[in-house]
N, C-alpha and C positions, 0 to 999 in steps of 0.2 A: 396582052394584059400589062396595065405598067406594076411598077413594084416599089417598095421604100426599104430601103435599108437603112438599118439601128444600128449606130454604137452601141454596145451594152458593154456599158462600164460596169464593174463589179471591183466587190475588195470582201476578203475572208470566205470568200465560197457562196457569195449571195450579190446579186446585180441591185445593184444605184436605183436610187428613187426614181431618179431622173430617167434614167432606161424604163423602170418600169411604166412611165407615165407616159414615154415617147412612144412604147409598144402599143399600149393601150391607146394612143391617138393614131398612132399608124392602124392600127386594126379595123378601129372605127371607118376608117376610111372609105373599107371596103374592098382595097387592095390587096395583091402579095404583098407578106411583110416578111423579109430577109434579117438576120444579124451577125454580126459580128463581133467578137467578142475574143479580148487580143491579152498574153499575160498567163504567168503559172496557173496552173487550174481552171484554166477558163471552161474544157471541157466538161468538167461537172457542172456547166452551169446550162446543159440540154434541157435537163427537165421542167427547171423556171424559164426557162423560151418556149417550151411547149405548152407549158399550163398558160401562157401570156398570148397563145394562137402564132409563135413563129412556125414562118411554112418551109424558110432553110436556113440554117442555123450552118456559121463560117466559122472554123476557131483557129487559132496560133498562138497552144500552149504553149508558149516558149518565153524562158527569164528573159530575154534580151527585150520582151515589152511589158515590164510589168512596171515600169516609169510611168506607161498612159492610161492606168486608171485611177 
């Protein structure tokens, strides 16, 4: 099965428009849809990848990326 994988840019504990809109097109697709999601706190941001239909959600809490979102 092929798959899509999202950036999910976030800032304050909540992902980007943009993310959310690129989930919602990958979704539609029909396909797996993967994300990743890079920068302090990004693991609290499981729950809004799952209400958005992510099927695996990739993170690296770590300060040294929080320059890319």
């Amino acid at each position: 099965m092929s798959s899509i994988l999202v950036f999910a840019e976030h800032s304050g504990g909540q992902m980007k428009k943009g993310a959310l809109e690129l989930l919602g097109a990958a979704r539609a697709s029909g396909m797996k849809v993967s994300a990743l999601a890079m920068g302090s706190g990004s693991k609290g941001l499981l729950g809004q990848m799952s209400e958005h239909g992510v099927d695996d959600a990739f993170f690296a809490d770590v300060s040294s990326f929080d320059a890319y979102n």
